[in-house]
PDB file of N, CA, C and O in Angstrom:
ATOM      1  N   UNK A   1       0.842  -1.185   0.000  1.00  0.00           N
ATOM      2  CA  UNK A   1       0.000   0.000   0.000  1.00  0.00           C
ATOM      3  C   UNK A   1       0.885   1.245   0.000  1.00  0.00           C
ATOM      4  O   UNK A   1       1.901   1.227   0.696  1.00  0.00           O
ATOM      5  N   UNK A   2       0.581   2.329  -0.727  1.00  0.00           N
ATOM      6  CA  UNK A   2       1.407   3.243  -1.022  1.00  0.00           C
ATOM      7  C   UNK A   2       0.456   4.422  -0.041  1.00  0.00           C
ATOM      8  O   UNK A   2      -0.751   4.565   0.152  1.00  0.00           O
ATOM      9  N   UNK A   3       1.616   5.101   0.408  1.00  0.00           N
ATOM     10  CA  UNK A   3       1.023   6.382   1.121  1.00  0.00           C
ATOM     11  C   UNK A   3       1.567   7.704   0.368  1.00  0.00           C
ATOM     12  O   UNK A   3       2.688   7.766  -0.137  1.00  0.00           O
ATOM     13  N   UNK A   4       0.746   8.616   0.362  1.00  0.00           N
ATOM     14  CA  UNK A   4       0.169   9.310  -0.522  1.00  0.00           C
ATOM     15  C   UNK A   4       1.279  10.844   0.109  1.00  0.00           C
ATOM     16  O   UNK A   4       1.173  11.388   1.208  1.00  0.00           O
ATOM     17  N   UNK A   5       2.298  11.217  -1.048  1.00  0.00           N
ATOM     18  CA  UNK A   5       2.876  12.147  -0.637  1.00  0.00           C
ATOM     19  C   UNK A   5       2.507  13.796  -0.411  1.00  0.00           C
ATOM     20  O   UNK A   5       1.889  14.724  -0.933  1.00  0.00           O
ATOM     21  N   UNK A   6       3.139  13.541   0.464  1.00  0.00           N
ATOM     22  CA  UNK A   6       2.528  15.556   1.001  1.00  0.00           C
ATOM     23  C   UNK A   6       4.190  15.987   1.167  1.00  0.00           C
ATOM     24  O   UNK A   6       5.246  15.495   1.563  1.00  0.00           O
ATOM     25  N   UNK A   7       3.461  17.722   0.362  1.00  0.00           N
ATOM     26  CA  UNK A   7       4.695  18.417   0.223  1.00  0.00           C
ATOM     27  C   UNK A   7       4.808  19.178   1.530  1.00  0.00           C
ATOM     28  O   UNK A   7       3.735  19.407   2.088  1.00  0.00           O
ATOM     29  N   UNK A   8       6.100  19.685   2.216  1.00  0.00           N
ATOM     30  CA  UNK A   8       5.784  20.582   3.178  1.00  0.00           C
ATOM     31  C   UNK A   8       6.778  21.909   2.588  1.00  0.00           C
ATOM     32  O   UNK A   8       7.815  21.950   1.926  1.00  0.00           O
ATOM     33  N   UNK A   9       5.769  23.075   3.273  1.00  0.00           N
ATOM     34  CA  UNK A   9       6.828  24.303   2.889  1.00  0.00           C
ATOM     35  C   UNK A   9       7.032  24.915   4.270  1.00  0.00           C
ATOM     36  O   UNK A   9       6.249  25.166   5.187  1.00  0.00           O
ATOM     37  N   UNK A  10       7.962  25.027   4.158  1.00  0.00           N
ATOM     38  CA  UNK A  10       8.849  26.298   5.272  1.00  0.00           C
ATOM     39  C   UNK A  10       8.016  27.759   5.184  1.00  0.00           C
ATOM     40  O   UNK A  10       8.030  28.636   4.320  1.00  0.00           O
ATOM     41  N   UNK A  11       7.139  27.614   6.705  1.00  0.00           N
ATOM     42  CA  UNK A  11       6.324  29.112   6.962  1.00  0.00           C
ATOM     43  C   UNK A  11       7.217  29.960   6.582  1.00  0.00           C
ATOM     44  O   UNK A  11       6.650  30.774   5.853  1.00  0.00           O
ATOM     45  N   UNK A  12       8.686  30.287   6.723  1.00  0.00           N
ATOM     46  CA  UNK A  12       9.499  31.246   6.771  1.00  0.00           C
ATOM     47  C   UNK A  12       9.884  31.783   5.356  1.00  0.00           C
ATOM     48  O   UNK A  12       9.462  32.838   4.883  1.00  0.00           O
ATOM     49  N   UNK A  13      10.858  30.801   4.663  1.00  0.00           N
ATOM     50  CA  UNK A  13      11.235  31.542   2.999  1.00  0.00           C
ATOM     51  C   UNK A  13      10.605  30.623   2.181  1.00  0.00           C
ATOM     52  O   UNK A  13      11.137  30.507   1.077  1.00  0.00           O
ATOM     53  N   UNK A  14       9.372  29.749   2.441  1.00  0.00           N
ATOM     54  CA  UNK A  14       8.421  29.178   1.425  1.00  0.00           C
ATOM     55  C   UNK A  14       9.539  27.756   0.441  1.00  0.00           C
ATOM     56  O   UNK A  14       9.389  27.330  -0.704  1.00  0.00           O
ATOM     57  N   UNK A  15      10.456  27.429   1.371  1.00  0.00           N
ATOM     58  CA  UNK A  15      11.132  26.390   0.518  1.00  0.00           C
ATOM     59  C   UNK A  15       9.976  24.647   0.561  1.00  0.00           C
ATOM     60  O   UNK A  15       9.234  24.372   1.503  1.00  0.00           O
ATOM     61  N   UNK A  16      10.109  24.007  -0.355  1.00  0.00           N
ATOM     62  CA  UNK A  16       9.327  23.043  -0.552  1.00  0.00           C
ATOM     63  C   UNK A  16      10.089  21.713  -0.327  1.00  0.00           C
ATOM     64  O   UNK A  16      11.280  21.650  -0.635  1.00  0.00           O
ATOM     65  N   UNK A  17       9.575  20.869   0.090  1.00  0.00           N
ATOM     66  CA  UNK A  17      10.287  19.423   0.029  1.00  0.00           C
ATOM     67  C   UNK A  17       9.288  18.658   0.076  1.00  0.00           C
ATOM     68  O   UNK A  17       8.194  19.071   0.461  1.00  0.00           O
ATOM     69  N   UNK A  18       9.493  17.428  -0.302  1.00  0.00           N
ATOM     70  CA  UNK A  18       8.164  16.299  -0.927  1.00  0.00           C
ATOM     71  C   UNK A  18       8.762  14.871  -0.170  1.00  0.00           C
ATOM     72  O   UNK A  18       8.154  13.821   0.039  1.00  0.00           O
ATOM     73  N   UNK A  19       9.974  15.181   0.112  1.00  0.00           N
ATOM     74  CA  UNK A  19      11.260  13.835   0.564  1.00  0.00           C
ATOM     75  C   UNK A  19      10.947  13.926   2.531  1.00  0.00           C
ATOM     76  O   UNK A  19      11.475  14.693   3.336  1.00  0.00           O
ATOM     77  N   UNK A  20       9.801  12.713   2.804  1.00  0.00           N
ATOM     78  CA  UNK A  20       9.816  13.173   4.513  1.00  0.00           C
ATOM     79  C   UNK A  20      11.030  12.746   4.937  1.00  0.00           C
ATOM     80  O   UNK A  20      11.020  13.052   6.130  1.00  0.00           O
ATOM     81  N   UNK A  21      12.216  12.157   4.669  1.00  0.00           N
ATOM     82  CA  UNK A  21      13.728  11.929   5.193  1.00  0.00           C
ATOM     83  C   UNK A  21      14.459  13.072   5.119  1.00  0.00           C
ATOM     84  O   UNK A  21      15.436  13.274   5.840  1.00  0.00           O
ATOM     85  N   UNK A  22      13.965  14.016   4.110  1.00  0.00           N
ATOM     86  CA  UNK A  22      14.751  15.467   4.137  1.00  0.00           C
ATOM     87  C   UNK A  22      13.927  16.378   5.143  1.00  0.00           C
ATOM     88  O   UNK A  22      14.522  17.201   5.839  1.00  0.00           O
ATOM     89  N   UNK A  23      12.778  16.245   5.199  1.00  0.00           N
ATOM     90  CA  UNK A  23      12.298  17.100   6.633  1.00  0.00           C
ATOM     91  C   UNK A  23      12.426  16.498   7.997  1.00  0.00           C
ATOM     92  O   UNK A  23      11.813  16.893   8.989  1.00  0.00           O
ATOM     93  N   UNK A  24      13.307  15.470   7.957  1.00  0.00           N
ATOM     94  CA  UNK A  24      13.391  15.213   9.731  1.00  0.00           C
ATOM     95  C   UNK A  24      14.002  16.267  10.703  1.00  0.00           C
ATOM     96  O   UNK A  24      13.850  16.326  11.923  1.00  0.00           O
ATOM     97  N   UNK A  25      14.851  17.227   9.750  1.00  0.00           N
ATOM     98  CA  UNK A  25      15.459  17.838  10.632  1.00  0.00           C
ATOM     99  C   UNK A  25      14.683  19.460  10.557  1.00  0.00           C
ATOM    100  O   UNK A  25      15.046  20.270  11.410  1.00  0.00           O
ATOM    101  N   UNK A  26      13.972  19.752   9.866  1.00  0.00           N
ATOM    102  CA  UNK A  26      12.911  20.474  10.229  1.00  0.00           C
ATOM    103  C   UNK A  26      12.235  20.932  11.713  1.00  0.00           C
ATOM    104  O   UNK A  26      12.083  20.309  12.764  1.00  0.00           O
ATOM    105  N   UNK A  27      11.956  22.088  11.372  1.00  0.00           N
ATOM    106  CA  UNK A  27      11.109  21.856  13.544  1.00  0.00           C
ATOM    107  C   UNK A  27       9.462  22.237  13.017  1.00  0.00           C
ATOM    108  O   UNK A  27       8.917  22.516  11.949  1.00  0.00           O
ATOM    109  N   UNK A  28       9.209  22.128  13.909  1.00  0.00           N
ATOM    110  CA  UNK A  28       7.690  22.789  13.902  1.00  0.00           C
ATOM    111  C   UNK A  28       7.914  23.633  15.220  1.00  0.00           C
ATOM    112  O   UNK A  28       8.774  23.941  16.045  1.00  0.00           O
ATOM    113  N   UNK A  29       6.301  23.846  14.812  1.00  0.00           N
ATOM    114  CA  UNK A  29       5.813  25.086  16.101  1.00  0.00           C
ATOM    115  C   UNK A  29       4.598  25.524  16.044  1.00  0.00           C
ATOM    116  O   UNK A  29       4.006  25.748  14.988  1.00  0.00           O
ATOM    117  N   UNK A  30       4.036  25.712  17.411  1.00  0.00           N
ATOM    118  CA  UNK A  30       2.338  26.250  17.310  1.00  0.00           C
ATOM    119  C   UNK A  30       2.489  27.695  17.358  1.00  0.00           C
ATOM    120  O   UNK A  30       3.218  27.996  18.303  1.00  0.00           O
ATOM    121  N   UNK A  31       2.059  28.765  16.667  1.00  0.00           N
ATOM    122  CA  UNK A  31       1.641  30.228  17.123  1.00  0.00           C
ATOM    123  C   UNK A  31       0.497  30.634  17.003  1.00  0.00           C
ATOM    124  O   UNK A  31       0.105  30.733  15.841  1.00  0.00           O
ATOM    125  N   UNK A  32      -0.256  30.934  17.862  1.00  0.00           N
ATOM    126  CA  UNK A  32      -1.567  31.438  17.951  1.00  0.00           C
ATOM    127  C   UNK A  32      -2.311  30.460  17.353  1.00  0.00           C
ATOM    128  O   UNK A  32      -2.944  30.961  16.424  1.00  0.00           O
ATOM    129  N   UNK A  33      -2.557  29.073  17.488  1.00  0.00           N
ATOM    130  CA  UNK A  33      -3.212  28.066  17.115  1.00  0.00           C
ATOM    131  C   UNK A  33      -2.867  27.812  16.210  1.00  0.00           C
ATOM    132  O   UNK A  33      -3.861  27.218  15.793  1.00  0.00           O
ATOM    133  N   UNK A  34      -1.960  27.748  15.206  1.00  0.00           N
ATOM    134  CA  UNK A  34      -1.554  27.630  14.203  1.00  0.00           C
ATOM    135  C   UNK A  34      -0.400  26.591  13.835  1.00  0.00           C
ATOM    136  O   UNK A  34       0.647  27.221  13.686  1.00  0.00           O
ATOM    137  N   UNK A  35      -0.264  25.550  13.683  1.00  0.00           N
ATOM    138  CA  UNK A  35       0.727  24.819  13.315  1.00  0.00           C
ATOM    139  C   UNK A  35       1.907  25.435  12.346  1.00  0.00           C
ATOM    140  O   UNK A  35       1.552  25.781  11.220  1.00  0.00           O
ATOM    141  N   UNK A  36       2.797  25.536  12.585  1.00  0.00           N
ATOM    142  CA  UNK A  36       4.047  25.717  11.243  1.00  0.00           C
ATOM    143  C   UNK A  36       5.118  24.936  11.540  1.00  0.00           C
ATOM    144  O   UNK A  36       5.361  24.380  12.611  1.00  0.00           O
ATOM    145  N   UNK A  37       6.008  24.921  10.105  1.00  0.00           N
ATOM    146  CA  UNK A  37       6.690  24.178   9.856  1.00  0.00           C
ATOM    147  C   UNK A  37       7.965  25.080   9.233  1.00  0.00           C
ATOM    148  O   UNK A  37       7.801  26.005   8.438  1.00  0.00           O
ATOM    149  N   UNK A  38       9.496  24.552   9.836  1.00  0.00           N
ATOM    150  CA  UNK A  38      10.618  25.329   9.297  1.00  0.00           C
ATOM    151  C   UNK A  38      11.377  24.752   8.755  1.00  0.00           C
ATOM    152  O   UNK A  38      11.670  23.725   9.367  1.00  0.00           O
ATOM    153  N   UNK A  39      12.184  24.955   7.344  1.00  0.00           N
ATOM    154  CA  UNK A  39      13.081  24.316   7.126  1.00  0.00           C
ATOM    155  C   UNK A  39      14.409  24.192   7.990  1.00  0.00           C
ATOM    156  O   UNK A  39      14.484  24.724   9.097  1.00  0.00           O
ATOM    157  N   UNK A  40      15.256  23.603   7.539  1.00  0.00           N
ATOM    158  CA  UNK A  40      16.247  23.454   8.879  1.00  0.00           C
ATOM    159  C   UNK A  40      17.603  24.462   8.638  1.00  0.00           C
ATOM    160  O   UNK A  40      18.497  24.244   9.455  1.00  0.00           O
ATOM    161  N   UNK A  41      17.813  25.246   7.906  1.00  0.00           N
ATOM    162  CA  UNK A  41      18.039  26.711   7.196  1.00  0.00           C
ATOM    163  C   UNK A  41      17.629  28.008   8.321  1.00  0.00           C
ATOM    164  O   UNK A  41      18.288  28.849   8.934  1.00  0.00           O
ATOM    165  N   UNK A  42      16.320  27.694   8.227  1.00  0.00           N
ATOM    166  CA  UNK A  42      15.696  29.362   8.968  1.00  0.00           C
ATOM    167  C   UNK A  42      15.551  28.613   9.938  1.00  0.00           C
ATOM    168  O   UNK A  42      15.471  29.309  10.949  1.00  0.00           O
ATOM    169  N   UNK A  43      15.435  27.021  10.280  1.00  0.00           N
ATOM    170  CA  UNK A  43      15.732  27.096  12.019  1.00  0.00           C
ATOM    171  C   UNK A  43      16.914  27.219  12.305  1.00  0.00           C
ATOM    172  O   UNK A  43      17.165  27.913  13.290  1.00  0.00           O
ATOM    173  N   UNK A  44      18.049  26.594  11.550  1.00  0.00           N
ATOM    174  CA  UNK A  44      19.318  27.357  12.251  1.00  0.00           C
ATOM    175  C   UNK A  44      19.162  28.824  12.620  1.00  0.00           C
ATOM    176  O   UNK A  44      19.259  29.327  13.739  1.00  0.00           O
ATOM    177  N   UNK A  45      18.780  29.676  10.924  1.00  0.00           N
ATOM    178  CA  UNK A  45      19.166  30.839  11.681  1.00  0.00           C
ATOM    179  C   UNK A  45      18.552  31.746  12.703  1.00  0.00           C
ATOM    180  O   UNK A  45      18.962  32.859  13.032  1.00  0.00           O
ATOM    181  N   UNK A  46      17.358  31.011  13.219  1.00  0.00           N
ATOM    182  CA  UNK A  46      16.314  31.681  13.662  1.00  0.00           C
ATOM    183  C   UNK A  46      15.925  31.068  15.773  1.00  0.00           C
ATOM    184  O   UNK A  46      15.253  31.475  16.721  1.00  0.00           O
ATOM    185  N   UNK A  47      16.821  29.993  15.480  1.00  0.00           N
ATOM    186  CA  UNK A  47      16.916  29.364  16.575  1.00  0.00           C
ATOM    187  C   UNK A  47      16.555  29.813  18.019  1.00  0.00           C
ATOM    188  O   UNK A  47      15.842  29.241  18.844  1.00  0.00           O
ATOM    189  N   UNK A  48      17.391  31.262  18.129  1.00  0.00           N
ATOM    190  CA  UNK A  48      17.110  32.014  19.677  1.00  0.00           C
ATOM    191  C   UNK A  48      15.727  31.999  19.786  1.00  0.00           C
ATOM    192  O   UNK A  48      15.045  31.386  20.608  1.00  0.00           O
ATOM    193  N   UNK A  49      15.164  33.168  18.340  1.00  0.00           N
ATOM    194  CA  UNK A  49      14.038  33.645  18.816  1.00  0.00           C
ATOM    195  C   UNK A  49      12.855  32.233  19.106  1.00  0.00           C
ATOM    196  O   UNK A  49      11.768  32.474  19.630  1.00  0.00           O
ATOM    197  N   UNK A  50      13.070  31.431  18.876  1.00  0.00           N
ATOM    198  CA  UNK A  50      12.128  30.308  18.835  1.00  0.00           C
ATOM    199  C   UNK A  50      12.118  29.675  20.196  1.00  0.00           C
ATOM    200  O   UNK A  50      11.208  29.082  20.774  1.00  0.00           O
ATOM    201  N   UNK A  51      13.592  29.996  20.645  1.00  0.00           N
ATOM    202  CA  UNK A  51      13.680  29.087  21.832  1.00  0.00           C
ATOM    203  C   UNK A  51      13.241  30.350  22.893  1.00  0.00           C
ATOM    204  O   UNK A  51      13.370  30.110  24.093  1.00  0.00           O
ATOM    205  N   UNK A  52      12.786  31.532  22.532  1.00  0.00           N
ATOM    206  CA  UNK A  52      12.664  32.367  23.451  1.00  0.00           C
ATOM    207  C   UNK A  52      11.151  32.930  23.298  1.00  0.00           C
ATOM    208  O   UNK A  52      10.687  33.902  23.895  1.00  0.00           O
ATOM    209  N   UNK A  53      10.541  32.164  22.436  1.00  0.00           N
ATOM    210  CA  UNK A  53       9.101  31.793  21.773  1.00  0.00           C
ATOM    211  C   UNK A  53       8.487  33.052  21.742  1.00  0.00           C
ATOM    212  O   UNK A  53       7.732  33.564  22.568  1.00  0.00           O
ATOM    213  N   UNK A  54       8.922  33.491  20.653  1.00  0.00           N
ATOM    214  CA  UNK A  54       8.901  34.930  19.721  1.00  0.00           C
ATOM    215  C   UNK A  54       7.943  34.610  18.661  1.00  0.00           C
ATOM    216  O   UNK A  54       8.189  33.697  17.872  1.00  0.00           O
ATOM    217  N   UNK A  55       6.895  35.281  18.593  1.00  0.00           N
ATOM    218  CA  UNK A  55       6.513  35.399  17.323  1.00  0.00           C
ATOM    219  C   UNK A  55       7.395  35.581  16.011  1.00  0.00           C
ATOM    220  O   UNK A  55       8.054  36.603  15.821  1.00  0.00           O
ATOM    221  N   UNK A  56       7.362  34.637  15.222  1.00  0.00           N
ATOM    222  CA  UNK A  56       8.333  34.765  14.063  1.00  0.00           C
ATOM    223  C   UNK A  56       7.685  36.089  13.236  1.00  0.00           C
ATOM    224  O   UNK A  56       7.876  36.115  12.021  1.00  0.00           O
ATOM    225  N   UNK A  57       6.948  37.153  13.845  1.00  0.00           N
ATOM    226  CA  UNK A  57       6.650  38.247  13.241  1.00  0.00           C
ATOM    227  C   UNK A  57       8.177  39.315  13.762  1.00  0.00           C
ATOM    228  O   UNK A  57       8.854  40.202  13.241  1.00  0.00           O
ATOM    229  N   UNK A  58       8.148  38.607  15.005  1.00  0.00           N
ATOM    230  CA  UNK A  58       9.856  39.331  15.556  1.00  0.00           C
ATOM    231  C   UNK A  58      10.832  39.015  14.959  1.00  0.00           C
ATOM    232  O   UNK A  58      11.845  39.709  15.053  1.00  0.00           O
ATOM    233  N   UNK A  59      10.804  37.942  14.221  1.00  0.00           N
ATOM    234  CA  UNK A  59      12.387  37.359  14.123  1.00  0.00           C
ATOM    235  C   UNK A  59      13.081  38.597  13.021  1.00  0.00           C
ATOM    236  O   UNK A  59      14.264  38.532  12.685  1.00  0.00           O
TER     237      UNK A  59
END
């Protein structure tokens, strides 16, 4: 049985990946009820404010 691929994009610079072994290192995050998803790019560079749970409207 084949499972049915989903693309994910990075809330941040809109990058795409379709490969779920290339998004493991991805993070997520809830803001204001909202699920998102980061590539592992803008979570490096974005890391503090996340861990200091900033609206990525701050970053």
């Amino acid at each position: 049985m084949e499972t049915p691929e989903t693309t994910r994009t990075c809330g941040w610079c809109g990058r795409q990946e379709s490969d779920p072994a290339r998004t493991l290192t991805w993070t997520t995050a809830v803001e204001r009820g909202r699920a998102r998803v980061y590539c592992e790019t803008c979570s490096r560079e974005h890391l503090r404010a996340m861990e200091g749970k900033l609206d990525s409207e701050h970053w």
